[in-house]
C-alpha positions as CSV (number, residue, x, y, z in Angstrom):
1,X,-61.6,-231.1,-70.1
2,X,-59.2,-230.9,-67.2
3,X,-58.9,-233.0,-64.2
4,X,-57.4,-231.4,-61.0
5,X,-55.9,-233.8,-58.5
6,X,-55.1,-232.2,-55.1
7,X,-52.4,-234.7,-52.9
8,X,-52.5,-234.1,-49.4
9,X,-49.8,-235.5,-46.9
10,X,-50.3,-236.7,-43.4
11,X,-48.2,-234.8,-41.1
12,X,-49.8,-235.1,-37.8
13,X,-46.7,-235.9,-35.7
14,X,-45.2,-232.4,-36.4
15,X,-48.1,-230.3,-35.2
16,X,-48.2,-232.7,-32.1
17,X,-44.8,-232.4,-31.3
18,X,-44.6,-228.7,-31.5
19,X,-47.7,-228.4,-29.4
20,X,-46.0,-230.2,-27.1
21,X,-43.5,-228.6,-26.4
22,X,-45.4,-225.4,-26.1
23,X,-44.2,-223.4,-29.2
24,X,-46.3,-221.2,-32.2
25,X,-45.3,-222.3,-35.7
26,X,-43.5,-218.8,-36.4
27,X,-41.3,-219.8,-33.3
28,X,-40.2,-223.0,-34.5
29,X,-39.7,-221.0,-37.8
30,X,-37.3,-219.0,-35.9
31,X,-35.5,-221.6,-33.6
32,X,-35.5,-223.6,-37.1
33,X,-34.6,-220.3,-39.6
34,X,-37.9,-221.9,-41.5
35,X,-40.7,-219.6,-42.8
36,X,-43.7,-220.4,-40.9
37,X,-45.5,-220.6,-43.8
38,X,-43.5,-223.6,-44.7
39,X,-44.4,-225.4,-41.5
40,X,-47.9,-224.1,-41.9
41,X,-47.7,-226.3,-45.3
42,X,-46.2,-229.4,-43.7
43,X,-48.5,-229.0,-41.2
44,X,-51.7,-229.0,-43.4
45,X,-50.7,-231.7,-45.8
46,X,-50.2,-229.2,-48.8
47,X,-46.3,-230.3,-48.7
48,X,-44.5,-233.6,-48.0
49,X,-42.1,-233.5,-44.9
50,X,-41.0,-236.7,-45.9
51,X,-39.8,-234.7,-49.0
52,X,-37.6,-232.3,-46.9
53,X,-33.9,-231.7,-47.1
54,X,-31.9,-233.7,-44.2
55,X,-31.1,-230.6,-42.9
56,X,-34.3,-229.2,-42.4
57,X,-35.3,-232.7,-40.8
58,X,-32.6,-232.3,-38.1
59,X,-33.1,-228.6,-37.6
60,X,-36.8,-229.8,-36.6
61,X,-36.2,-232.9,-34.5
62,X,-33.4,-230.3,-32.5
63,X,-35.8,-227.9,-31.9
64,X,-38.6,-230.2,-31.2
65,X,-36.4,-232.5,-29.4
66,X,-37.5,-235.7,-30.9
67,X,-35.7,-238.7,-32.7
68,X,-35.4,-238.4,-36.6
């Protein structure tokens, strides 16, 4: 018998701060030099942000302008 466990992680504050300042995932990918697959998967819970390299954090909250 095996038991799958899916985690999901609330990221709601990226999505929201990217809509709000007007941009598609693929360009924050490219302000960021992220894959936009990889913000697709903070985005949908399927990976952690919190989780993220520091640099990745700061690449965000440039492009995003918003406070770490």
């Amino acid at each position: 018998m095996t038991i799958d466990v899916k985690v999901t992680y609330k990221n709601d504050k990226l999505k929201t701060f990217r809509q709000a300042v007007g941009l598609s995932q693929a360009q924050l990918g490219e302000m960021t030099g992220l894959n936009f697959r990889t913000l697709q998967h903070y985005e949908q819970g399927t990976k952690d942000l919190n989780a993220a390299k520091l640099q990745t954090l700061l690449k965000l909250c440039n492009a995003l302008n918003c406070a770490l």
